[in-house]
RONU-72698 format. One record per atom (N, C-alpha, C, CB): x, y, z. Coordinates in steps of 0.2 Angstrom, whole numbers, plus 5000, padded with zeros to 4 digits. Each point is the difference from the previous one (the first is absolute). Glycine has a CB too. Layout:
XYZ;...
//
This chain:
496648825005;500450065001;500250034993;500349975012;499650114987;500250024994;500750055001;498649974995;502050025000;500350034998;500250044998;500049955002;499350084997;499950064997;500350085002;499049914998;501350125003;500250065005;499650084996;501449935004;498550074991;499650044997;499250004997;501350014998;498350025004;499449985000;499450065002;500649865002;498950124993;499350025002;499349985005;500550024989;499350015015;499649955003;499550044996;500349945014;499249964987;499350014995;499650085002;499749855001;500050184994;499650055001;500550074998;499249935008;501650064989;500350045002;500250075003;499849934994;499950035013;500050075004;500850025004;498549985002;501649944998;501050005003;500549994995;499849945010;500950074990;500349964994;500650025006;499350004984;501049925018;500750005005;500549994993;499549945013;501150094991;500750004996;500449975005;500050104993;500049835006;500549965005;500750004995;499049925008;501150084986;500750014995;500250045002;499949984991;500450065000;500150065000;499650034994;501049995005;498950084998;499750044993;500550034996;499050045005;501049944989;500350034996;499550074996;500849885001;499450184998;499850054996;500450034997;499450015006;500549964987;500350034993;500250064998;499549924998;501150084998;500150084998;499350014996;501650014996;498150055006;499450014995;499350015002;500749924993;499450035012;499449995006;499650055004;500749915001;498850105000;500050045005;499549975005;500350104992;499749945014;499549985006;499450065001;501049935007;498650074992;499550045002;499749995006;499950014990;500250065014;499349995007;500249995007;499149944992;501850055006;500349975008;500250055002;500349904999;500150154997;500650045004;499750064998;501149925000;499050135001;499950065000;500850034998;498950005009;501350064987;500750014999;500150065007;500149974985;500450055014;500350055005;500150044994;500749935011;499150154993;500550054994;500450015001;499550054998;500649964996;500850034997;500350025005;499850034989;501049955012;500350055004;500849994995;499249995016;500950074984;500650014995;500650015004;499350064993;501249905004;500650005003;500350055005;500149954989;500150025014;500450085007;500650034997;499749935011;500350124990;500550064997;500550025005;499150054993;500549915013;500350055008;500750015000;499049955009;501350094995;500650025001;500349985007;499750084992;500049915012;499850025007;499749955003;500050104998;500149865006;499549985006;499550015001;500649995005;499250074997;499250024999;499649984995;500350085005;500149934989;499750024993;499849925001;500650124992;500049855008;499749914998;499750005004;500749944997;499150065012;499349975003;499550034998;500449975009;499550084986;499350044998;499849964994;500350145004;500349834992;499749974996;499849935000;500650074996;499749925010;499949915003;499250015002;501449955006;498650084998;499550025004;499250024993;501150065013;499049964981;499550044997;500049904996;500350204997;500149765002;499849934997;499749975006;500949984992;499450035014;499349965003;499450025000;500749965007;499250094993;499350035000;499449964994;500750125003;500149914991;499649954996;499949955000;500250054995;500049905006;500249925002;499150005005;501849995002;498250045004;499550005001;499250035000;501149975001;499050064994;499450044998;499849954993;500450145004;500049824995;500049944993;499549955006;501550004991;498749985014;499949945002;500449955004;499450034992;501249985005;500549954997;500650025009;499950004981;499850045023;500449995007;499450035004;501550034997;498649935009;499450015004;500250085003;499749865003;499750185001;500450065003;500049975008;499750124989;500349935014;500249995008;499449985001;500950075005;
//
C-alpha cells in the first residue's frame, strides 16, 4: 500500500489530489473556469436599486458558468 495522496495514473489521463494543491502567487490555471463579467460596484440608494444589482451579478455568475440556473 502506497502513501502516496498526490499522483498521476500511467498514461496521464487522471491525476488525483488526495493533499493539498497549492497555487502560487504568479501561477495560472488555464481551461477550468470561465470568468464572470465585470459587474461594478453598487451605487444603489434604495432596496430596489440593490436587488437590480444583486440580481444583474447573478446573471453574470451564471452566464460564467460558476452558478447553476433553475
Amino acid at each position: 500500500m502506497s502513501n502516496v495522496k498526490n499522483y498521476t495514473e500511467q498514461g496521464g489521463e487522471k491525476t488525483v489530489i488526495g493533499g493539498t494543491l497549492e497555487i502560487l502567487d504568479g501561477a495560472q490555471v488555464t481551461g477550468l473556469f470561465t470568468p464572470a463579467a465585470f459587474q461594478a460596484d453598487s451605487t444603489a440608494s434604495d432596496i430596489a436599486g440593490l436587488v437590480s444589482d444583486f440580481n444583474a451579478l447573478l446573471a453574470k455568475l451564471q452566464a460564467a458558468g460558476l452558478m447553476e440556473t433553475e
